[in-house]
Structure formats: structure tokens, C-alpha cells
C-alpha positions in Angstrom: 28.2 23.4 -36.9 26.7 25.5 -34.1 28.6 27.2 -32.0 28.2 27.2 -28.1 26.5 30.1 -27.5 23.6 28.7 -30.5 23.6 25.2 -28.6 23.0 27.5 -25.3 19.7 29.0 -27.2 18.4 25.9 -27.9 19.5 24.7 -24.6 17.4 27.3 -23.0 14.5 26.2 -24.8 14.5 22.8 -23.9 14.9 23.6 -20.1 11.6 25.8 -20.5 9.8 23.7 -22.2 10.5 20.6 -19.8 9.7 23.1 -16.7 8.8 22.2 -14.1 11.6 20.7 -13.1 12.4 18.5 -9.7 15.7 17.2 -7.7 15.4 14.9 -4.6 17.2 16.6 -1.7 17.3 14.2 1.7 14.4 12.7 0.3 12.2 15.5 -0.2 11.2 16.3 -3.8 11.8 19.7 -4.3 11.3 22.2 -7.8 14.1 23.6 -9.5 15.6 26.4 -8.1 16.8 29.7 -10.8 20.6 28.7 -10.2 19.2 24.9 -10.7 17.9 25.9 -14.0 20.6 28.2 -14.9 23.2 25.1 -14.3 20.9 22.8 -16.3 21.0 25.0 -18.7 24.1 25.3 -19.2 25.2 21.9 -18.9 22.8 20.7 -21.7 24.4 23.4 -23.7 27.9 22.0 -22.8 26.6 18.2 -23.9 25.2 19.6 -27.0 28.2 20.9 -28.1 30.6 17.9 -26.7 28.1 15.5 -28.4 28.9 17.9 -31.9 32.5 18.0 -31.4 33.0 14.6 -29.8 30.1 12.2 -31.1 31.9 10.7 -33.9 33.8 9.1 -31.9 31.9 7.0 -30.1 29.7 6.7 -32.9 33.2 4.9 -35.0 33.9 2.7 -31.7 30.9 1.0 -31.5 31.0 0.6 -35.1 34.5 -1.2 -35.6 33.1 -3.9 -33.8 35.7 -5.4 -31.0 39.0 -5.8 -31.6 39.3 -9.4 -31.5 36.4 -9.2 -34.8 38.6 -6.7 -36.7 41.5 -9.4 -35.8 39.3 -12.0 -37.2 38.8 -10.2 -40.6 42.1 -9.4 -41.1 42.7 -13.1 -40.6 40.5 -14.3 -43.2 41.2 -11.3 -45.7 45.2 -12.9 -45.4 43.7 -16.0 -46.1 41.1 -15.4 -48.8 43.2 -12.4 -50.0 40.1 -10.2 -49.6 40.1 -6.6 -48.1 36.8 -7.2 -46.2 38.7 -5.3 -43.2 40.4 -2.5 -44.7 36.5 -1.6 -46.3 35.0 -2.1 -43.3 37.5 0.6 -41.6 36.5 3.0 -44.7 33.1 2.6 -44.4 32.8 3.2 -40.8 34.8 6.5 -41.7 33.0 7.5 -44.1 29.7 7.0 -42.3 30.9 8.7 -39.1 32.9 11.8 -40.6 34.9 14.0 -38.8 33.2 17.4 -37.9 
């Protein structure tokens, strides 16, 4: 895992690579200024490393499905006396690891 001050490298690089950069101030299109880029900068950085820390979660969220289709499982794994739920929970765990 990287740590901050690596995601802020790469961070860096993107912001130069994507330059020039614009913001719309009282509708006037105006370029980046240094603090502008400075503050994208690090705020991609921050992203990067909130997405590394962070991402699994929402990555496991959206793949339990809702709640009322893990209720449904559970339902028919009483009734069928399957464990189509209980696999479904491990495999979204073990596709989405914790960092």
C-alpha cells in the first residue's frame, strides 16, 4: 500500500500532465492559479489514499445486493436448507479484502 506522501507524487503528476487547468469564476473561465494547483494537488492525493484505505467498502456495499435480496436468500436458504446467503457474504469478502 502507498503511503500518502507516494499517492501525493503521483498526484503531482497527474495535475501536470492534465495542465492547463480551468475553474469558472462569476462566469468567466479562468486558468488555474499555483494555490489552485497546489490544492488540486493535494486533494487528488487525499482521494487516492481515501479510495486505498476506504474503497473496499463501498466496493462490498454495492456488492451484497440490497437488503431486502440478502432477506430473500436467507428465506429460501431456510426453506431449501441451502447456504446460498452465507456464500454470497464470503465471496463478496473475499473478493473485496480488507487493506
Amino acid at each position: 500500500m502507498a503511503t500518502l506522501e507516494e499517492l501525493t507524487v503521483v498526484a503531482t503528476q497527474e495535475i501536470e500532465e492534465a495542465k492547463p487547468m480551468y475553474k469558472q469564476v462569476n462566469n468567466e473561465r479562468l486558468e488555474f492559479t499555483e494555490a489552485d494547483y497546489d490544492q488540486a494537488i493535494v486533494d487528488l492525493a487525499n482521494s487516492k489514499f481515501d479510495q486505498q484505505e476506504n474503497g473496499y467498502k463501498t466496493a462490498r456495499q454495492e456488492a451484497y445486493g440490497s437488503w431486502q435480496q440478502q432477506m430473500d436468500m436467507q428465506y429460501w436458504d431456510g426453506v431449501n436448507g441451502t447456504t446460498i446467503w452465507a456464500d454470497h457474504i464470503a465471496q463478496v469478502k473475499a473478493d473485496n479484502p480488507k487493506p
